[in-house]
Z-matrix of the N, CA and C atoms (Angstrom, degrees):
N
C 1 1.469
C 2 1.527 1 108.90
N 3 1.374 2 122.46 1 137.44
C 4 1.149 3 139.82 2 -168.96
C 5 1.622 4 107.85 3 -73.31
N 6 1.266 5 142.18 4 104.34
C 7 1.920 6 128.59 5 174.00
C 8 1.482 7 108.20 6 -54.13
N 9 1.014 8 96.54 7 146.45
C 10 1.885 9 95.33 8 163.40
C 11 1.397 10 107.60 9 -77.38
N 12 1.277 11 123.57 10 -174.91
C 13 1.479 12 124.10 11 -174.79
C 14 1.830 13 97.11 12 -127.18
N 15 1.242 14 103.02 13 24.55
C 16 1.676 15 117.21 14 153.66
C 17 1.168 16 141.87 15 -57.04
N 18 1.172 17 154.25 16 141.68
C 19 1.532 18 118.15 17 -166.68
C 20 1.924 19 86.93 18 -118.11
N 21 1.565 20 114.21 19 155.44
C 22 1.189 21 134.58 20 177.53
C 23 1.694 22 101.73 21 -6.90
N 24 1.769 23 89.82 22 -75.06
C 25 1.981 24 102.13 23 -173.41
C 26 1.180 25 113.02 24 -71.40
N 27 1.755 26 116.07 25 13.97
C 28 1.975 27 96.22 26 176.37
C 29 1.891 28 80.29 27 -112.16
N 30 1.168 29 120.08 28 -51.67
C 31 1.906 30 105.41 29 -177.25
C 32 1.375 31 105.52 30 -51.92
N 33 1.049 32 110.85 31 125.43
C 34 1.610 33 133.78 32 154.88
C 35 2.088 34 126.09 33 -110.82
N 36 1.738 35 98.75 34 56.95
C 37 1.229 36 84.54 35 -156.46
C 38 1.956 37 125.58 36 -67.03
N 39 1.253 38 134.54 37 176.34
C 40 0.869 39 130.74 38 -151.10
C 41 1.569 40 102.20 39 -86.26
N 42 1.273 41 133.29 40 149.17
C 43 1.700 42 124.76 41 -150.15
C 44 1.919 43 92.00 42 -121.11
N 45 1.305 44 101.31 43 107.86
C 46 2.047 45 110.60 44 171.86
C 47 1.384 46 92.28 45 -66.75
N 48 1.090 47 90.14 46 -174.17
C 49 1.701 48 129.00 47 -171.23
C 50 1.548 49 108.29 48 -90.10
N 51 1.203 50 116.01 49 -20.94
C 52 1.333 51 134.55 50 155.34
C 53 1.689 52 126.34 51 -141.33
N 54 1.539 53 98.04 52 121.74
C 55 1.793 54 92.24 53 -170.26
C 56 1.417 55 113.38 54 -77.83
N 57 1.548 56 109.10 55 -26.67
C 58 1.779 57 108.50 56 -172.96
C 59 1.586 58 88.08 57 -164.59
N 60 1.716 59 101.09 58 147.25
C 61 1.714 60 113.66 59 174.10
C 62 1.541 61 90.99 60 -116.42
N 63 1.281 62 118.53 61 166.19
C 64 1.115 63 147.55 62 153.07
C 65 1.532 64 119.65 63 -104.42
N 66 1.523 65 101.27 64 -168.39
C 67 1.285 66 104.15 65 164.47
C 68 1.804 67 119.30 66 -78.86
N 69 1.235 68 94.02 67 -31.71
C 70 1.582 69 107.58 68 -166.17
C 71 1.977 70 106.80 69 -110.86
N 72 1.101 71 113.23 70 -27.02
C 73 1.478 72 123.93 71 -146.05
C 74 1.650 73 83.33 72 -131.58
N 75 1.812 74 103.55 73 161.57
C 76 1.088 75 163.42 74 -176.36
C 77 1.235 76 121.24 75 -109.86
N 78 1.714 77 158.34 76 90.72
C 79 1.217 78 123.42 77 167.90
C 80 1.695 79 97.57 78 -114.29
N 81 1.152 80 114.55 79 130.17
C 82 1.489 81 125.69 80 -146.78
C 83 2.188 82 82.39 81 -132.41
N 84 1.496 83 102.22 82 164.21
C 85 1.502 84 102.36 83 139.37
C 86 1.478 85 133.96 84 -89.27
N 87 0.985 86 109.84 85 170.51
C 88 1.869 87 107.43 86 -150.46
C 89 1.655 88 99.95 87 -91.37
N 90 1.352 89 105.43 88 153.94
C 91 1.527 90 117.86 89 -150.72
C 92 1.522 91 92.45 90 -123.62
N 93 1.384 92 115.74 91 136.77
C 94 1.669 93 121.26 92 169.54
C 95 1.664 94 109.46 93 -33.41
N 96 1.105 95 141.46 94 -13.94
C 97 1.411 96 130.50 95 165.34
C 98 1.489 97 115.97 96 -89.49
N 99 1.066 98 98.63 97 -21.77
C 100 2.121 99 93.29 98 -170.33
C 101 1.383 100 88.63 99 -65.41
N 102 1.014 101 135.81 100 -41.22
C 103 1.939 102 113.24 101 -179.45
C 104 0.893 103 139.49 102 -43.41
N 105 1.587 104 124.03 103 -50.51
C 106 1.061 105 109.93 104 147.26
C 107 1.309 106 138.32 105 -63.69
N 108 1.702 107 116.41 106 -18.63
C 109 1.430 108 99.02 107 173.52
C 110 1.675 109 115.97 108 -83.55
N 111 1.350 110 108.99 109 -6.00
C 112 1.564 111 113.95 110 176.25
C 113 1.813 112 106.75 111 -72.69
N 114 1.530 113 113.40 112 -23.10
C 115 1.383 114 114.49 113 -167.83
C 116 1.701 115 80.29 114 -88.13
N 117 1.274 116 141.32 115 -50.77
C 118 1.508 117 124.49 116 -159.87
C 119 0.996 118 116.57 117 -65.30
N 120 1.892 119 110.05 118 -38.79
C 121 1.033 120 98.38 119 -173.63
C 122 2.146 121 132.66 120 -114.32
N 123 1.200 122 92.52 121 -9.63
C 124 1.421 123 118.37 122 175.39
C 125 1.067 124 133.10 123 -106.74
N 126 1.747 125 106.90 124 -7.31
C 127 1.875 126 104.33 125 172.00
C 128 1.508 127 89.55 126 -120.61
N 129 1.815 128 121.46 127 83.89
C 130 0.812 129 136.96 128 -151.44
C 131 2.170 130 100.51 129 -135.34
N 132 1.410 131 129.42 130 157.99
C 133 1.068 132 95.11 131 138.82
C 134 1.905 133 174.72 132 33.19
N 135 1.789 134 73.94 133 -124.25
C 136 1.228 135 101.59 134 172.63
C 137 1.534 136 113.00 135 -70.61
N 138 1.255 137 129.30 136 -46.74
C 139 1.396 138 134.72 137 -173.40
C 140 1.742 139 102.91 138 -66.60
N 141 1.292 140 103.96 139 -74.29
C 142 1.524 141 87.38 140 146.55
C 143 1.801 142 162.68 141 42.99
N 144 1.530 143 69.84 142 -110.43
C 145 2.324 144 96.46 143 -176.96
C 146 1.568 145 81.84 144 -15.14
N 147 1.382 146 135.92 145 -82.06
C 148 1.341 147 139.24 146 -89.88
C 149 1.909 148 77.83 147 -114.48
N 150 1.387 149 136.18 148 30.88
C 151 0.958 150 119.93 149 -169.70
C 152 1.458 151 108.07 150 -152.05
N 153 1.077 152 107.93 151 -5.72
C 154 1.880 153 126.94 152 -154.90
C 155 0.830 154 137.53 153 133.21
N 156 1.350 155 112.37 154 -52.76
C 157 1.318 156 135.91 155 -179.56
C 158 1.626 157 98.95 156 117.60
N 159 1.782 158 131.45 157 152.71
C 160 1.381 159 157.58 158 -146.76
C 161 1.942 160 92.60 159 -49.79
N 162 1.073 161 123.48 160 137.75
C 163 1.360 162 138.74 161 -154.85
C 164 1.861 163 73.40 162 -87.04
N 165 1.627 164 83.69 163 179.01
C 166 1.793 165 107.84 164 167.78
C 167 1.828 166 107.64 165 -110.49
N 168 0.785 167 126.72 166 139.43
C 169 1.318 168 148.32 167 -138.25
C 170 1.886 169 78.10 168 -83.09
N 171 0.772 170 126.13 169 -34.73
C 172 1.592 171 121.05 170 172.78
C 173 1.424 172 117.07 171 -53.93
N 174 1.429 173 97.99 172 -51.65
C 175 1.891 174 116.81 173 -165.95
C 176 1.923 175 92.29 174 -77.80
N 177 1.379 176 120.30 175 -33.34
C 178 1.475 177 118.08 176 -174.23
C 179 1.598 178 110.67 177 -54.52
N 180 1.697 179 117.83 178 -23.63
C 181 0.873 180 120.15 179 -128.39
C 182 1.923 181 95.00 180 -130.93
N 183 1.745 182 98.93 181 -22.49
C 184 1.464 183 104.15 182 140.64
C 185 1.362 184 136.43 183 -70.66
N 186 1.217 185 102.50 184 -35.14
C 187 1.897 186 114.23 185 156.01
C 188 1.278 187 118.63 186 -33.85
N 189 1.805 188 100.17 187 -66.98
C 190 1.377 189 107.52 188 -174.49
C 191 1.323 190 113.39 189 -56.03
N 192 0.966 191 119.94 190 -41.08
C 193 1.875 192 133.39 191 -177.89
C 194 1.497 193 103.26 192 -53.56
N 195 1.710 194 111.52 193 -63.83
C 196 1.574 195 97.83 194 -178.91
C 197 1.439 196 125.18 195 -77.30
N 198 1.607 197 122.55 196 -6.25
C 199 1.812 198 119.22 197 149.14
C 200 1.466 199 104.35 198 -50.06
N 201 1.177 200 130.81 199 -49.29
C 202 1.542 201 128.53 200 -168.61
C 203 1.618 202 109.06 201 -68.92
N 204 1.781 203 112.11 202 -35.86
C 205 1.279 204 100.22 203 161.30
C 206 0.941 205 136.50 204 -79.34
N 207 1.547 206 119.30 205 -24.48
C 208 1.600 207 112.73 206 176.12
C 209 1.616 208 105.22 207 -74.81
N 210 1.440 209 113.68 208 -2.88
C 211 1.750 210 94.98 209 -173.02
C 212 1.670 211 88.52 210 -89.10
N 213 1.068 212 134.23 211 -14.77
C 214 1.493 213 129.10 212 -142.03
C 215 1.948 214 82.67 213 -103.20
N 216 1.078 215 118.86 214 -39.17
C 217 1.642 216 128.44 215 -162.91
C 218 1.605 217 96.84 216 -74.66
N 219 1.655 218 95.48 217 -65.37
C 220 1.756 219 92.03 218 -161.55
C 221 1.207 220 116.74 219 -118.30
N 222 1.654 221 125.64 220 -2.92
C 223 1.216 222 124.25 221 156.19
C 224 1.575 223 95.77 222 116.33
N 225 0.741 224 118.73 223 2.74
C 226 1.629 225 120.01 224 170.62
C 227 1.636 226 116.12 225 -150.48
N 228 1.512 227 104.52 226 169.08
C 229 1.233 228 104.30 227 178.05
C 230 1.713 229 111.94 228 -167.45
N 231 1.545 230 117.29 229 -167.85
C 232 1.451 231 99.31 230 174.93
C 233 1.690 232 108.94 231 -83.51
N 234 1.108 233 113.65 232 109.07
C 235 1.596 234 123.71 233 -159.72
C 236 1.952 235 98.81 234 -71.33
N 237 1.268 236 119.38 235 152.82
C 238 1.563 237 110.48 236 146.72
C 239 1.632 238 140.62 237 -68.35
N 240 1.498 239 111.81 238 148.64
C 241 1.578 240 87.57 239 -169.65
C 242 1.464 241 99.66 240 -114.48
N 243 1.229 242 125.77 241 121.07
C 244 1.304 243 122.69 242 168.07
C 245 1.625 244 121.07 243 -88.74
N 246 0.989 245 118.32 244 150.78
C 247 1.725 246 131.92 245 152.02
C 248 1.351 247 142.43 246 -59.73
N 249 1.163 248 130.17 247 92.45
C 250 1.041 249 127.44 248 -145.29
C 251 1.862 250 110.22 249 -57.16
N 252 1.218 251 103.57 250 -64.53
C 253 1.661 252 117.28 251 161.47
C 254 1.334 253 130.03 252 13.89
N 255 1.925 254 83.24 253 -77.13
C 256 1.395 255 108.11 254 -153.30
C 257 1.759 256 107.50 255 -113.19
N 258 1.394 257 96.75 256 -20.30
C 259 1.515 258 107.86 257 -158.08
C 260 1.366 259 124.98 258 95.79
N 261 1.520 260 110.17 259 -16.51
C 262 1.698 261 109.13 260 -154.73
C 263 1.656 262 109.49 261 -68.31
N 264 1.242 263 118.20 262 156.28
C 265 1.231 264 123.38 263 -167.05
C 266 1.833 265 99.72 264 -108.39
N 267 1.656 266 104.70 265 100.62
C 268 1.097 267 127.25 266 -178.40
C 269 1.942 268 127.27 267 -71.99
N 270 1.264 269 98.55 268 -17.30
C 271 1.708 270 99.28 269 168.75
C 272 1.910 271 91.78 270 134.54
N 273 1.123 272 105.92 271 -152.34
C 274 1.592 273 110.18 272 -165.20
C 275 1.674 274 89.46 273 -128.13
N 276 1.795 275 95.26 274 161.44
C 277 1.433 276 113.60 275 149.84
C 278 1.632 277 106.25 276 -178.31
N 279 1.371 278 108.90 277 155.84
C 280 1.740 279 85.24 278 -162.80
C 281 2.445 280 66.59 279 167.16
N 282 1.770 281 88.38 280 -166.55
C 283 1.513 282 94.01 281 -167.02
C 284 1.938 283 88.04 282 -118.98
N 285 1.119 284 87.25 283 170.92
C 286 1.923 285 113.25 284 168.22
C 287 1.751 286 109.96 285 -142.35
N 288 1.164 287 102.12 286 -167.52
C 289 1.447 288 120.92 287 177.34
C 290 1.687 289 107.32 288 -120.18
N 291 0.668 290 126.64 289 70.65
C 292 1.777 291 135.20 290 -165.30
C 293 1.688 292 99.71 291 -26.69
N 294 0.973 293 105.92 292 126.00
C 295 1.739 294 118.57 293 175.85
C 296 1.080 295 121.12 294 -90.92
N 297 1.775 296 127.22 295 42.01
C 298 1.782 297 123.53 296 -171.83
C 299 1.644 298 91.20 297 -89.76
N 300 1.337 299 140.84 298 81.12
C 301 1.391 300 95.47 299 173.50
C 302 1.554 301 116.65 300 -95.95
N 303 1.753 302 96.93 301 163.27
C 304 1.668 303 112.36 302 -170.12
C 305 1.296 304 90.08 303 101.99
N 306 1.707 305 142.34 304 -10.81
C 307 1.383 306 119.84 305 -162.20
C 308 1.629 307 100.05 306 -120.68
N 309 1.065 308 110.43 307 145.24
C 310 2.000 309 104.79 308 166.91
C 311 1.311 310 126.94 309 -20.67
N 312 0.962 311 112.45 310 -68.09
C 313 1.803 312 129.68 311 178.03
C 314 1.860 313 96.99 312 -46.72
N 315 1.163 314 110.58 313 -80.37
C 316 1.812 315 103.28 314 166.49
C 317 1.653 316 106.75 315 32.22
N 318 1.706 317 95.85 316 107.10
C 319 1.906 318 80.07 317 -172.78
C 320 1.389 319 151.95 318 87.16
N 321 1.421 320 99.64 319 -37.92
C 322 1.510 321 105.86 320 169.81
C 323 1.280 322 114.94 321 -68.58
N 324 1.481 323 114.29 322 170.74
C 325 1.635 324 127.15 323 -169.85
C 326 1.569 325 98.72 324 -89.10
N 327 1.376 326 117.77 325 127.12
C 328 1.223 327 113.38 326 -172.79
C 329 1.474 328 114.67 327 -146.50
N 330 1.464 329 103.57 328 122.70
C 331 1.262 330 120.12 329 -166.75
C 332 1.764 331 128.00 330 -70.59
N 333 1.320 332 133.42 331 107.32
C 334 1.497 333 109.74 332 -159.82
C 335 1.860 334 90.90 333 -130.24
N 336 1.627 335 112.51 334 -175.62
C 337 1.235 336 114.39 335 169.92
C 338 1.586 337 89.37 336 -159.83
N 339 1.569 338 99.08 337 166.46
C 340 1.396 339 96.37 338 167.51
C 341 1.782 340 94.34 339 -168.55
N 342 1.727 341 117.53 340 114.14
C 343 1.125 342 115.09 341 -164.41
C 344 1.674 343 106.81 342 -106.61
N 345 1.295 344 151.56 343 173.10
C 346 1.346 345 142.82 344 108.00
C 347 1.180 346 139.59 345 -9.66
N 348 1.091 347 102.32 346 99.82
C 349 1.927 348 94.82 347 -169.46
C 350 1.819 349 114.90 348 -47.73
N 351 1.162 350 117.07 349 -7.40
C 352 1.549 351 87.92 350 167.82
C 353 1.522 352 121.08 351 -90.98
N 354 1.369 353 96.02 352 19.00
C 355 1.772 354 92.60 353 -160.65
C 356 1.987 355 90.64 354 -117.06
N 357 1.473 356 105.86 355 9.71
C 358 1.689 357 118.38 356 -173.73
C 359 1.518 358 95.99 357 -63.91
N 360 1.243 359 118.66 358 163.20
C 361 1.774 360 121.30 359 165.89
C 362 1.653 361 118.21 360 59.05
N 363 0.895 362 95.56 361 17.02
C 364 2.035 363 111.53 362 -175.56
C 365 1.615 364 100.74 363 -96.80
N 366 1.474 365 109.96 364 -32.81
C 367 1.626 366 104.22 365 -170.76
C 368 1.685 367 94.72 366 90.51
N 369 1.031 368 141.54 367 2.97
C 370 1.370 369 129.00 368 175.50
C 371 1.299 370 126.34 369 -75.48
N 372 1.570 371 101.93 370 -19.54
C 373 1.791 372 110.06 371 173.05
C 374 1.721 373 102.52 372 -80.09
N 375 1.255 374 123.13 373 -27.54
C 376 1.165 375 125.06 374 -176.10
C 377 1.773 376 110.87 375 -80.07
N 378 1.353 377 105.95 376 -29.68
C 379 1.468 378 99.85 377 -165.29
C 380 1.978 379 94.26 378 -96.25
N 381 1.538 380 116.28 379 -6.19
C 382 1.665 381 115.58 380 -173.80
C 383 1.328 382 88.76 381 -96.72
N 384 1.175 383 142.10 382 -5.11
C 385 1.504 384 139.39 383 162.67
C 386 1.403 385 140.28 384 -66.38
N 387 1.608 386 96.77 385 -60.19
C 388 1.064 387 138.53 386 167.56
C 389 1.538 388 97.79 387 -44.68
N 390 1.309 389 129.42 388 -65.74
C 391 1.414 390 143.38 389 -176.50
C 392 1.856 391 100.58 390 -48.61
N 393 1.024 392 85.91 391 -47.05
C 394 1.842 393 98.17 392 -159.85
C 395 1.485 394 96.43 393 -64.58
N 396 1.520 395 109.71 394 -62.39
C 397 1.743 396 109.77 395 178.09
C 398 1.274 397 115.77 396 -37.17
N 399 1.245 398 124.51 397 -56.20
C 400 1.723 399 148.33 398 158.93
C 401 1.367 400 105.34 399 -10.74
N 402 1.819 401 103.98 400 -80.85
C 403 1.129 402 107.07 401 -178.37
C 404 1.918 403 120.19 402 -53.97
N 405 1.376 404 97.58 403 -44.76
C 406 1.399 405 98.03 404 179.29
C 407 1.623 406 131.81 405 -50.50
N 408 2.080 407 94.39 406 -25.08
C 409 1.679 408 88.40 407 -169.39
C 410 1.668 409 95.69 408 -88.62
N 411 1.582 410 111.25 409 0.70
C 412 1.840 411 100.94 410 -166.19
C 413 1.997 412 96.39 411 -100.22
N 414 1.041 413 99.85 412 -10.69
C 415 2.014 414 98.11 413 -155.51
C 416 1.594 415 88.57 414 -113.02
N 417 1.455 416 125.80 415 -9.61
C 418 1.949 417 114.64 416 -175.92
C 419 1.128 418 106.16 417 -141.13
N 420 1.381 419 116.10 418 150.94
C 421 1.284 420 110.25 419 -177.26
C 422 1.434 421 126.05 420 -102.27
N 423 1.973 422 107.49 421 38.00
C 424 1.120 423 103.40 422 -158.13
C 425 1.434 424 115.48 423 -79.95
N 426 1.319 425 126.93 424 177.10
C 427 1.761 426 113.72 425 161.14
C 428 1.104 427 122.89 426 -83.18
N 429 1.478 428 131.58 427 -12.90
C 430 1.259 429 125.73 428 175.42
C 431 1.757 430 99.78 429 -167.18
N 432 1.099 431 120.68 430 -177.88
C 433 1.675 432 136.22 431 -168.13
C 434 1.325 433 103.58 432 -150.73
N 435 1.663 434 116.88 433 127.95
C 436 1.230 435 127.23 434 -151.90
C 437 1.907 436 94.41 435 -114.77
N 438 1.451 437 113.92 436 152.55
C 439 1.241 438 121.86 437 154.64
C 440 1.475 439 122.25 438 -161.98
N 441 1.607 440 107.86 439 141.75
C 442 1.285 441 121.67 440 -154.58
C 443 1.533 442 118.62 441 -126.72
N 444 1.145 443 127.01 442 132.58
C 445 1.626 444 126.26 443 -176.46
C 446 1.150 445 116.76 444 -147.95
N 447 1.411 446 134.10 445 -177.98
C 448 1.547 447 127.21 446 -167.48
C 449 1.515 448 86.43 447 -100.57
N 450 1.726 449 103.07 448 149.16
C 451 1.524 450 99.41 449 176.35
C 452 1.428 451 135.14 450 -59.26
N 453 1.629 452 105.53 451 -3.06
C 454 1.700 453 110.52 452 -163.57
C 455 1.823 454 83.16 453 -100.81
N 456 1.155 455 133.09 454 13.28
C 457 1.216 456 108.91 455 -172.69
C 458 1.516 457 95.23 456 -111.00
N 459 1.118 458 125.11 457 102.24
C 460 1.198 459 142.85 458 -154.59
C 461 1.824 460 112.66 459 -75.34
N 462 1.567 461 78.27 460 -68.04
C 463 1.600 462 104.80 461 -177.85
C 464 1.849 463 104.25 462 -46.15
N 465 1.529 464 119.42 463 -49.06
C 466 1.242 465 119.61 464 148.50
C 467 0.991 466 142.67 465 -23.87
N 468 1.441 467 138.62 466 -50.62
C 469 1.131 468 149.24 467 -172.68
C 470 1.162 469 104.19 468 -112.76
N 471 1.297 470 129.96 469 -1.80
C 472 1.108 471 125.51 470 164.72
C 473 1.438 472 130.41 471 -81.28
N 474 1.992 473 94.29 472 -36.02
C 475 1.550 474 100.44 473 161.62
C 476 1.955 475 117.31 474 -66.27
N 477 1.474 476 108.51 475 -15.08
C 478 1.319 477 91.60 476 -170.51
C 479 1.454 478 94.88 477 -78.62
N 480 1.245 479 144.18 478 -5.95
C 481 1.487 480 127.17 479 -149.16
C 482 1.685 481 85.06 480 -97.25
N 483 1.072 482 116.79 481 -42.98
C 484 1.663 483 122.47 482 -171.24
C 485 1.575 484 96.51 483 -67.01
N 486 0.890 485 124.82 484 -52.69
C 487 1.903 486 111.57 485 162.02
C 488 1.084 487 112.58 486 -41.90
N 489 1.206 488 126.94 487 -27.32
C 490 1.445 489 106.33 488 -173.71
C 491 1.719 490 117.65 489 111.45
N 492 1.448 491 128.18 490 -7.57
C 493 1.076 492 140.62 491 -148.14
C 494 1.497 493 89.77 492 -98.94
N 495 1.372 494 118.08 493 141.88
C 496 1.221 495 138.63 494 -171.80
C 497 1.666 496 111.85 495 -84.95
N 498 1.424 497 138.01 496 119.20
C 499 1.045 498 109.39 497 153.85
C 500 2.010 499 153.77 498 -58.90
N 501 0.657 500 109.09 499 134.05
C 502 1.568 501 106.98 500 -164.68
C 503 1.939 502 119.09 501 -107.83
N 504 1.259 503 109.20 502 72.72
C 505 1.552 504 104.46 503 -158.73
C 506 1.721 505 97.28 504 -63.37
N 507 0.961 506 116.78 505 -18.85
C 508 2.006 507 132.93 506 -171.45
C 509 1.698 508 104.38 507 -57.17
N 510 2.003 509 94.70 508 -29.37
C 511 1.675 510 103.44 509 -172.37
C 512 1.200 511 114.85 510 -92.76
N 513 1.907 512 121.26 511 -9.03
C 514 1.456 513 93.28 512 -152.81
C 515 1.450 514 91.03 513 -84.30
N 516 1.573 515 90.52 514 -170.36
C 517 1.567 516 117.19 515 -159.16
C 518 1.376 517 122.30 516 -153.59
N 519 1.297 518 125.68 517 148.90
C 520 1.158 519 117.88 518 -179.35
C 521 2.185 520 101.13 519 -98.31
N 522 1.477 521 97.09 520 130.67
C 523 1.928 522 92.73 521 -172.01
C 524 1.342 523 97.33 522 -78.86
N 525 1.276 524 106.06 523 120.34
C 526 1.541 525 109.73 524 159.78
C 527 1.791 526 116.69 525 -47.20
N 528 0.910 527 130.45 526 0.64
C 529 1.605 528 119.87 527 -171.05
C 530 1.686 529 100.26 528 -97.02
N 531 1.650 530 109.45 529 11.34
C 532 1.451 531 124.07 530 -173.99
C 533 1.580 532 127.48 531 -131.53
N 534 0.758 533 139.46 532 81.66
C 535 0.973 534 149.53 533 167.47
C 536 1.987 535 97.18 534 4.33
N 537 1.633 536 121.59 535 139.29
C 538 1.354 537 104.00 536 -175.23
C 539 1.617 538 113.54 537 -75.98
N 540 1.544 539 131.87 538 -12.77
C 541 1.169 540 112.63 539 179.89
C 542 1.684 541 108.64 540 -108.41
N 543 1.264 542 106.78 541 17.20
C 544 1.673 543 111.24 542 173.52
C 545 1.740 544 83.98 543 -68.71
N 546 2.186 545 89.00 544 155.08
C 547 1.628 546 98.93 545 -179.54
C 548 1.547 547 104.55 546 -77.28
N 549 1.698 548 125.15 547 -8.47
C 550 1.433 549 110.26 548 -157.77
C 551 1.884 550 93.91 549 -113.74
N 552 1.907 551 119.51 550 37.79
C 553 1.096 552 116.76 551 -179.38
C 554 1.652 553 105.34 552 -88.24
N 555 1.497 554 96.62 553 -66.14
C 556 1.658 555 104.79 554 178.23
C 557 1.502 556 117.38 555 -40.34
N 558 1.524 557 110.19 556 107.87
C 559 1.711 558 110.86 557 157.31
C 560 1.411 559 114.05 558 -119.51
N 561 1.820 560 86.00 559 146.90
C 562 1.851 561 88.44 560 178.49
C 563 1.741 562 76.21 561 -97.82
N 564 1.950 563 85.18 562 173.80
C 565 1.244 564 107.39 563 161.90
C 566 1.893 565 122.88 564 -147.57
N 567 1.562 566 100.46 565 175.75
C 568 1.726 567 98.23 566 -151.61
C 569 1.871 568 80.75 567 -135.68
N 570 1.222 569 102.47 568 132.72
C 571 1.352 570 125.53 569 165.81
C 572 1.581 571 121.19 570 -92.69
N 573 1.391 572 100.90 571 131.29
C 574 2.226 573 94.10 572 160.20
C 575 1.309 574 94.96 573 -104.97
N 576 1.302 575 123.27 574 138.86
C 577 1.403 576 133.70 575 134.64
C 578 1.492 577 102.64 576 -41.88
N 579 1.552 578 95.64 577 157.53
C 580 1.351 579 92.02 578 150.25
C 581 1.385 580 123.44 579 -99.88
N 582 1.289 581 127.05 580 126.76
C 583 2.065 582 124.46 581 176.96
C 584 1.779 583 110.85 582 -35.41
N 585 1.398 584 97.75 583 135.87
C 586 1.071 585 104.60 584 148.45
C 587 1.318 586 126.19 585 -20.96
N 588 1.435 587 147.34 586 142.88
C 589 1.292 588 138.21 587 141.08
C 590 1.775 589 121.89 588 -41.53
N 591 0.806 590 139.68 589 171.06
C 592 1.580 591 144.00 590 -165.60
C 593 1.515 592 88.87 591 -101.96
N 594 1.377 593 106.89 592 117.71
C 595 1.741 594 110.31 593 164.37
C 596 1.453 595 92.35 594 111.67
N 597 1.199 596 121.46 595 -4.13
C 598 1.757 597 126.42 596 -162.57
C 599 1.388 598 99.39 597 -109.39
N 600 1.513 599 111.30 598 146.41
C 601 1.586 600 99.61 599 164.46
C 602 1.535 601 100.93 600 -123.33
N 603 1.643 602 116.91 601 -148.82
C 604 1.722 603 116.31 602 -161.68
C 605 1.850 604 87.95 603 -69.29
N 606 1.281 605 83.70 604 166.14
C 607 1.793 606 101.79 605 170.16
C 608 1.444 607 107.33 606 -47.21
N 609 1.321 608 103.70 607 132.79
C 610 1.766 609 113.63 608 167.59
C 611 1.723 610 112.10 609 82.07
N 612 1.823 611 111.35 610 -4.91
C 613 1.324 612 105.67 611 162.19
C 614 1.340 613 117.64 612 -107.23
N 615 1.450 614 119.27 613 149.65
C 616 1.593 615 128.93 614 -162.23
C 617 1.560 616 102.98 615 -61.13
């Protein structure tokens, strides 16, 4: 498939009824019910720890507002992930435009997820990713897709390494939404290249 010569924030492509299937999963845009099941089950705790701790039902609901804007701006957003099975509505993952500004990252396409802890250790954050990167290297013309977490969040950065995402010590950062000696300031971060084209090999081979 041919890229446009668009950059990320000028494509706004048009959003189906489903953005990517899996084998097991759904990642669809989010439907007047996932809210409440995103408040039962994902602004929780445990899901959480690594974020603050469970939002206020106000701020959940500014979230929701800016998924609707980044889908409306740039054509993507953090999408919902459903189950194929059952139907159940398993948490989000999908792309944004990273909001550090003044910092490097500023802008870039950036890949996140955030599931229900009963749906943890299934491989479903790995396989609603996988989909998402997919979509990202065929629908943008970016060079790579960024993702960022606090270093103690393990399980995090652990899924980015199994994607494939490079670590980047050059990127981390301290998140402004933290005070600099709070424990949840320091984030590393993990890069994708973007793949070769199909038929292509590394730079500079025929």
């Amino acid at each position: 498939m041919t890229r446009s010569t668009q950059s990320c924030a000028e494509q706004r492509p048009s959003v189906p009824e489903v953005i990517a299937e899996t084998a097991r999963l759904i990642v669809r845009p989010w439907s007047e019910a996932d809210r409440v099941e995103y408040l039962a089950t994902c602004n929780t705790q445990a899901v959480t720890a690594n974020l603050g701790g469970p939002a206020k039902i106000a701020d959940v609901d500014a979230a929701l507002e800016r998924i609707r804007t980044s889908q409306q701006e740039n054509g993507f957003s953090f999408w919902a992930v459903e189950r194929k099975s059952d139907h159940a509505f398993l948490g989000y993952c999908g792309l944004k435009r990273a909001a550090l500004p003044g910092m490097a990252l500023n802008g870039e396409v950036e890949i996140g997820w955030r599931l229900r802890e009963d749906a943890w250790g299934k491989g479903y954050a790995l396989e609603a990713a996988l989909a998402v990167l997919d979509w990202a290297w065929t629908n943008l013309d970016c060079d790579r897709v960024v993702s960022f977490t606090v270093s103690s969040n393990e399980a995090s950065w652990r899924l980015m390494e199994r994607l494939g995402m490079t670590r980047r010590p050059d990127l981390d950062f301290a998140h402004p939404s933290f005070a600099p000696d709070h424990p949840l300031s320091a984030h590393v971060t993990y890069v994708a290249d973007r793949p070769p084209a199909k038929g292509q090999g590394a730079a500079g081979s025929p």
